[in-house]
N, C-alpha and C positions, 0 to 999 in steps of 0.2 A: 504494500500500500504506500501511499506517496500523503506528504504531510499537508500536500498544497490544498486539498480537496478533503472535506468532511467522510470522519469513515463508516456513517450513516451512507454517502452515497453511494463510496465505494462496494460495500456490502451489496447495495442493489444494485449495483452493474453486475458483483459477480453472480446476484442470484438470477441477473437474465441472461447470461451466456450459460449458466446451468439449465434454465427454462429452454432454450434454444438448444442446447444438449438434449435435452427430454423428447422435446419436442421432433428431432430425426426420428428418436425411436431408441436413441440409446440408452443405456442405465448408468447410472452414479453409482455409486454404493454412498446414505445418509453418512455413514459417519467419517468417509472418504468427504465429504460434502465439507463436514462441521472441523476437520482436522485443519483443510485445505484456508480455510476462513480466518481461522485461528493465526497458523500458520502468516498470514497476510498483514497484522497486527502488525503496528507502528510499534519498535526496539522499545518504546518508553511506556508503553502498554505493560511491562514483562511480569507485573506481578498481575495483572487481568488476565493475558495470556497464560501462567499460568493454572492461575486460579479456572480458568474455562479447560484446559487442557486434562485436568481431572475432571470436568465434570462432564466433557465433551460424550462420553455415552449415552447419556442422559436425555441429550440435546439432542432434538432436529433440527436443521436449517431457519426456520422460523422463530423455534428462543432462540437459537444465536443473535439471528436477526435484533427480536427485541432486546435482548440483552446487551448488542452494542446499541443499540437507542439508548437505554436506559443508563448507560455507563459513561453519555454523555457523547457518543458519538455522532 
């Protein structure tokens, strides 16, 4: 992710090249989804990224989503 741009939108760019993935016909695997997301997190994020990276089973795509909204992204 890039510090220039809110990671609120970033998140929905990747959720629509994931949706455009789906949409061919192909599969994701969810927690390939939620890793890949995480993963994306700004170096200064590292105790969030942590903190998600345990909980990442947990997660669909969608809490992740709201969960970076809510962490101020």
């Amino acid at each position: 992710m890039v510090d220039s741009k809110l990671v609120v939108k970033q998140v929905e760019d990747l959720q629509e090249i994931i949706h455009e993935i789906l949409a061919e016909g192909m599969k994701i695997n969810g927690s390939f989804q939620v890793a890949s997301l995480i993963e994306k997190l700004p170096t200064n994020w590292k105790d969030i990224k942590s903190y998600l990276k345990h909980k990442r089973k947990e997660m669909s795509m969608g809490e992740s989503h709201c969960k970076a909204s809510d962490l101020g992204g």
